[in-house]
C-alpha atoms as an extended CHARMM CRD file, in Angstrom:
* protein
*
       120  EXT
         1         1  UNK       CA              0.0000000000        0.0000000000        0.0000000000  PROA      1               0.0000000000
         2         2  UNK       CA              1.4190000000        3.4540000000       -0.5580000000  PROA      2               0.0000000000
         3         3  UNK       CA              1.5160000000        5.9140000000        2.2830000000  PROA      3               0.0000000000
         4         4  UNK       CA             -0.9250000000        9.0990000000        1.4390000000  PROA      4               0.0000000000
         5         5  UNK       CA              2.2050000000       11.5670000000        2.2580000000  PROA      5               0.0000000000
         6         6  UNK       CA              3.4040000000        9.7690000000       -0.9490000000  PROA      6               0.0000000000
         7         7  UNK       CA              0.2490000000       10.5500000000       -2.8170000000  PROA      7               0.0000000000
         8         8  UNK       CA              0.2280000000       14.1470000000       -1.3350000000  PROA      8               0.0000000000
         9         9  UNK       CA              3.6040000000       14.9160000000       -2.5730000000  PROA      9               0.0000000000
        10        10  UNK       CA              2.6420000000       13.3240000000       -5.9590000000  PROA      10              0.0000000000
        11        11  UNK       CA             -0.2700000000       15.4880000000       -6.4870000000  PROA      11              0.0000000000
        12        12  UNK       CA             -2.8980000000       13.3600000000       -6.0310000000  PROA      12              0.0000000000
        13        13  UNK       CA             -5.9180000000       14.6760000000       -3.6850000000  PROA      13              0.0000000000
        14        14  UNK       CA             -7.2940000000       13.2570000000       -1.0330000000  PROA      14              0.0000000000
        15        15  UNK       CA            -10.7010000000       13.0590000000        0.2040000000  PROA      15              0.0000000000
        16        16  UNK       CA            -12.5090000000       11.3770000000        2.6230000000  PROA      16              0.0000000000
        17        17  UNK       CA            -15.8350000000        8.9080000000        1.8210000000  PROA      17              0.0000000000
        18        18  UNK       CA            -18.9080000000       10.4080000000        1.4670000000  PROA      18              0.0000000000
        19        19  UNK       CA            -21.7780000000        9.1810000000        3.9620000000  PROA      19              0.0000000000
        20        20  UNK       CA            -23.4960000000        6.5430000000        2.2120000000  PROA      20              0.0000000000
        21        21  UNK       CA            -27.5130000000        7.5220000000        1.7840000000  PROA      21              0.0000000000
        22        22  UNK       CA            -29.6650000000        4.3680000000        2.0540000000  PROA      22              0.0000000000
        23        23  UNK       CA            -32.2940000000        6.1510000000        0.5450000000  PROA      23              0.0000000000
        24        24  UNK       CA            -30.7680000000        7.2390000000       -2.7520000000  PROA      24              0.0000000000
        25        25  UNK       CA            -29.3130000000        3.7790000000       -2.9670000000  PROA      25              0.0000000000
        26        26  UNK       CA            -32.4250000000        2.2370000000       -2.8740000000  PROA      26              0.0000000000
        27        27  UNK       CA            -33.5200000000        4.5850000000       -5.3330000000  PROA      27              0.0000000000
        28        28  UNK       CA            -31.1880000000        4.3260000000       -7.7440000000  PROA      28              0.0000000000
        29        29  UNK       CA            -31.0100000000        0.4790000000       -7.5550000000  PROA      29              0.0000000000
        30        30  UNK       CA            -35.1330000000        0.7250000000       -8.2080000000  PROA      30              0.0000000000
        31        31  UNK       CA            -34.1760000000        2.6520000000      -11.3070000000  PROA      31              0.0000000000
        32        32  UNK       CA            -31.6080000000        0.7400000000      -12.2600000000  PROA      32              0.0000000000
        33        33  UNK       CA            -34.1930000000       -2.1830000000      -12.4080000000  PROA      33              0.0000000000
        34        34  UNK       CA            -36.6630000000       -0.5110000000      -14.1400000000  PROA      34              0.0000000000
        35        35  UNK       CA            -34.4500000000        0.1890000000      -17.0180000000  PROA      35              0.0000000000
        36        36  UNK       CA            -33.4020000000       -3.5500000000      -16.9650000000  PROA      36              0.0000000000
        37        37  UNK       CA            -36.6220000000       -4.4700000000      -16.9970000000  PROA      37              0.0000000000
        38        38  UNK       CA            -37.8870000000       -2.2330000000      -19.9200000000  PROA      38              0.0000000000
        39        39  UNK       CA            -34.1640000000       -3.6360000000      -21.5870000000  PROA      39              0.0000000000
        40        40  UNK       CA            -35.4450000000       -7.3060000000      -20.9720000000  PROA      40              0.0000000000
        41        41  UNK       CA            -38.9690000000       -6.4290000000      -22.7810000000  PROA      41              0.0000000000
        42        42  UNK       CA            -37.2180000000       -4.7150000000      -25.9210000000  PROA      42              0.0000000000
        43        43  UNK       CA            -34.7170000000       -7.3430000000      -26.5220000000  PROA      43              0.0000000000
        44        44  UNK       CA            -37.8760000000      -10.0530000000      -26.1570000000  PROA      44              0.0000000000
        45        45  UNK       CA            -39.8450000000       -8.1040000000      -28.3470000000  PROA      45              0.0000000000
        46        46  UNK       CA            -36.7130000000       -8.2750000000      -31.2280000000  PROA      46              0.0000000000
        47        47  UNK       CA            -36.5130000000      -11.5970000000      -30.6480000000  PROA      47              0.0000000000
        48        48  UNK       CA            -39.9310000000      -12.3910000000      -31.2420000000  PROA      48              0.0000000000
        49        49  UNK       CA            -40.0590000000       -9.9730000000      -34.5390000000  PROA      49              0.0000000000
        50        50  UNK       CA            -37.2490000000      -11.8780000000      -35.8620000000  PROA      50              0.0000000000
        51        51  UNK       CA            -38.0970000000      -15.5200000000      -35.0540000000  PROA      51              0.0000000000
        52        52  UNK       CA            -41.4490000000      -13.9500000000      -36.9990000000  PROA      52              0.0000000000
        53        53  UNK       CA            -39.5850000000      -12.8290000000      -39.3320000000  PROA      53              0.0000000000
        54        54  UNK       CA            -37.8550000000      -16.4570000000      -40.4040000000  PROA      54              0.0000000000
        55        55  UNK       CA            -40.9800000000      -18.2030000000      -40.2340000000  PROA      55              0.0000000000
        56        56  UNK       CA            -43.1050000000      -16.6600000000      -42.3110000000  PROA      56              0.0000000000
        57        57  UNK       CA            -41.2260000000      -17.6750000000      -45.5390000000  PROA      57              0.0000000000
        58        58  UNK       CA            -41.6140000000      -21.3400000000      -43.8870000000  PROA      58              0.0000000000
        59        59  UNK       CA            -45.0590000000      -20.6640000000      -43.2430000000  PROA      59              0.0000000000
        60        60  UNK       CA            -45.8220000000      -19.4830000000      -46.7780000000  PROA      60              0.0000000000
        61        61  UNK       CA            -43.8720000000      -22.6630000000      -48.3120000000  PROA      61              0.0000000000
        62        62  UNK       CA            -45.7470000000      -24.9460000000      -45.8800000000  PROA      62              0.0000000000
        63        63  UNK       CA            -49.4570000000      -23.3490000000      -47.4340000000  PROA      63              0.0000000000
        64        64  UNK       CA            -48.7210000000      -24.1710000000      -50.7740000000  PROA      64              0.0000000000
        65        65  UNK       CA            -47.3890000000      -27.8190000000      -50.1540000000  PROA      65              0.0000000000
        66        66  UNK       CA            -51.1610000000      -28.0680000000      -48.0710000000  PROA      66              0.0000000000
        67        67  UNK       CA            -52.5680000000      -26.4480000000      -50.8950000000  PROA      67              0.0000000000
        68        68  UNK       CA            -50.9250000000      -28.7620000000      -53.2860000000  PROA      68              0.0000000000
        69        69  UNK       CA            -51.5980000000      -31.9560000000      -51.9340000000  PROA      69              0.0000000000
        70        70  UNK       CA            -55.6920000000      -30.4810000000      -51.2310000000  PROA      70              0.0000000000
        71        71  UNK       CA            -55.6820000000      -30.6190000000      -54.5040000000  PROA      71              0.0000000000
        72        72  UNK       CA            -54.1990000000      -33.6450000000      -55.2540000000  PROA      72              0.0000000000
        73        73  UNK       CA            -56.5870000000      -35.3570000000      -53.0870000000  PROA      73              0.0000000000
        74        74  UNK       CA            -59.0170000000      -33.4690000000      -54.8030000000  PROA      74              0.0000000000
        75        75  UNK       CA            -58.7340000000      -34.9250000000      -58.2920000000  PROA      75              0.0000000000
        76        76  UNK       CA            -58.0200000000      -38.6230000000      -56.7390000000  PROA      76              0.0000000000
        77        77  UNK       CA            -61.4690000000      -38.7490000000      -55.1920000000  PROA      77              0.0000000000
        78        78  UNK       CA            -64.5540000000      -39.5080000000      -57.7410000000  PROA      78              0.0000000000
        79        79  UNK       CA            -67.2540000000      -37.0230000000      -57.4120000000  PROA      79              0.0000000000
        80        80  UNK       CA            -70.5940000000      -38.1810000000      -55.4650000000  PROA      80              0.0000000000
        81        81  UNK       CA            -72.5310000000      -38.3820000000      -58.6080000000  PROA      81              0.0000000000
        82        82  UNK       CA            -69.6810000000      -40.0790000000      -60.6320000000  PROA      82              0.0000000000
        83        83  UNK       CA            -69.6280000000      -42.7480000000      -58.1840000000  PROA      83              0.0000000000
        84        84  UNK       CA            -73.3930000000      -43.2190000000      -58.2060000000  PROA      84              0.0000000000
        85        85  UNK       CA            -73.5190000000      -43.8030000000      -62.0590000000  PROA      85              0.0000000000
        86        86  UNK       CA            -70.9700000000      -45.9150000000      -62.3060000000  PROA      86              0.0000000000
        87        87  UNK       CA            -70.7430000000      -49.1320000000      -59.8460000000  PROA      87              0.0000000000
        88        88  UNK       CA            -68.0540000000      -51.0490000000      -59.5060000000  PROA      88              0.0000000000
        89        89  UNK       CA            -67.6290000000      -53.6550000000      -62.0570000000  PROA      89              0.0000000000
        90        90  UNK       CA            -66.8140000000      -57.3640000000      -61.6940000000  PROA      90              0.0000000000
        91        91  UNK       CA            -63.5030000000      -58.1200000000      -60.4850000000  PROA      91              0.0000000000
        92        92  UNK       CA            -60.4860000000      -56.0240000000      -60.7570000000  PROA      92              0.0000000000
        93        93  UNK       CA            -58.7120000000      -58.7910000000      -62.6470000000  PROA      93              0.0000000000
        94        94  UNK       CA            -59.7060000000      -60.4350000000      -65.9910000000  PROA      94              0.0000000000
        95        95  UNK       CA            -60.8110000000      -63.8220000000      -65.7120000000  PROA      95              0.0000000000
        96        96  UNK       CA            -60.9160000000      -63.9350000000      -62.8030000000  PROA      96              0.0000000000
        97        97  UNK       CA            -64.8240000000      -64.7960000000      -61.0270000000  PROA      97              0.0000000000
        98        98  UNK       CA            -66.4980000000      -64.0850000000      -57.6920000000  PROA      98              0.0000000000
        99        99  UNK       CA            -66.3260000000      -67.1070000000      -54.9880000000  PROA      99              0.0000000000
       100       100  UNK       CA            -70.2650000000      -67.6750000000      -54.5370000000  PROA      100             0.0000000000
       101       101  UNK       CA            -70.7510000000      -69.3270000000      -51.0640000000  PROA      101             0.0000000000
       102       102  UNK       CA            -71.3420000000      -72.6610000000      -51.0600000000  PROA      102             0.0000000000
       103       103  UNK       CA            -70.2760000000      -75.7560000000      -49.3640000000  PROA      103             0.0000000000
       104       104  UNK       CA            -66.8970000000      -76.1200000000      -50.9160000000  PROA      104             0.0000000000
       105       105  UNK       CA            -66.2080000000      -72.7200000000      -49.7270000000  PROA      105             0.0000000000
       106       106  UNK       CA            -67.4460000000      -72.8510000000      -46.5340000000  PROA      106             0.0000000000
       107       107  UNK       CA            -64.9800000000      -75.0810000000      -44.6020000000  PROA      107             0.0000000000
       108       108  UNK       CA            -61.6380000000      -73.7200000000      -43.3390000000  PROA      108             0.0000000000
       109       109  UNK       CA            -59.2950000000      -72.0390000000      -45.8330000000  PROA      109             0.0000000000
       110       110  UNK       CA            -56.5720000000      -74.5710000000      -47.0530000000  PROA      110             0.0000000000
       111       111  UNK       CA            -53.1120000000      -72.9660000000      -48.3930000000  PROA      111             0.0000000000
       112       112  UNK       CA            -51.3500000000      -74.9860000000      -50.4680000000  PROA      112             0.0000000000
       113       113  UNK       CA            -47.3930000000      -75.5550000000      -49.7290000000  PROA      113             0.0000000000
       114       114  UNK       CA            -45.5540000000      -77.4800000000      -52.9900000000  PROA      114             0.0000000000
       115       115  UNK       CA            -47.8720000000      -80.2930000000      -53.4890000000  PROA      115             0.0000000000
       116       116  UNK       CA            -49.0160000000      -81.1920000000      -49.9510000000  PROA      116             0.0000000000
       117       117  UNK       CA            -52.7970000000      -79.2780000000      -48.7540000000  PROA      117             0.0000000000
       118       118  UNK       CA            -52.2040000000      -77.6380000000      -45.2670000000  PROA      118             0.0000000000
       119       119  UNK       CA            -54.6210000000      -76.4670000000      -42.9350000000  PROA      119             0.0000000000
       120       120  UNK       CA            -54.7240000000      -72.5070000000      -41.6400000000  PROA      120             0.0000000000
């Protein structure tokens, strides 16, 4: 530590402390807050703007792949009256005939492995 005769000589002032006020303290460090506070609220606002900001380009792209496949869907599905004048015809394969029930198709299924008839 250096001796304040040292300091004197060298120019330097000294002073003593000034009494500490509790009250200004306390009113500065309520100040002090507030502007934090009101800093805090401005940064979240920018932050939300931006995040915004990037999304909406997302957002937009994200519509018109909806839109797209709406559409899609859209010409896929036969209209109500489309479907009503024109039932569904036979089976989907050519030769092929519908299995009307009878006994021979009544029993359990069988599934045929090589040449040997196995049971379900």
């Amino acid at each position: 530590m250096v001796p304040g005769d040292d300091l004197l000589a060298a120019g330097f002032p000294l002073h003593a402390p000034a009494p500490v006020d509790p009250v200004a303290l306390r009113e500065e460090l309520a100040q002090i807050r507030a502007e934090h506070a009101l800093a805090e609220a401005r940064f979240g606002q920018q932050l939300v703007q931006a995040e915004a900001e990037h999304l909406r380009p997302q957002l937009a792209e994200q519509g018109e792949r909806i839109e797209d496949s709406q559409r899609a869907v859209a010409a896929l599905i036969p209209a109500p009256e489309q479907a009503a004048l024109a039932p569904p015809a036979g089976p989907a394969v050519p030769g092929q005939t519908q299995a009307e029930p009878g006994p021979e198709n009544s029993g359990p299924r069988r599934r045929w492995v090589g040449r040997a008839i196995l049971p379900r």
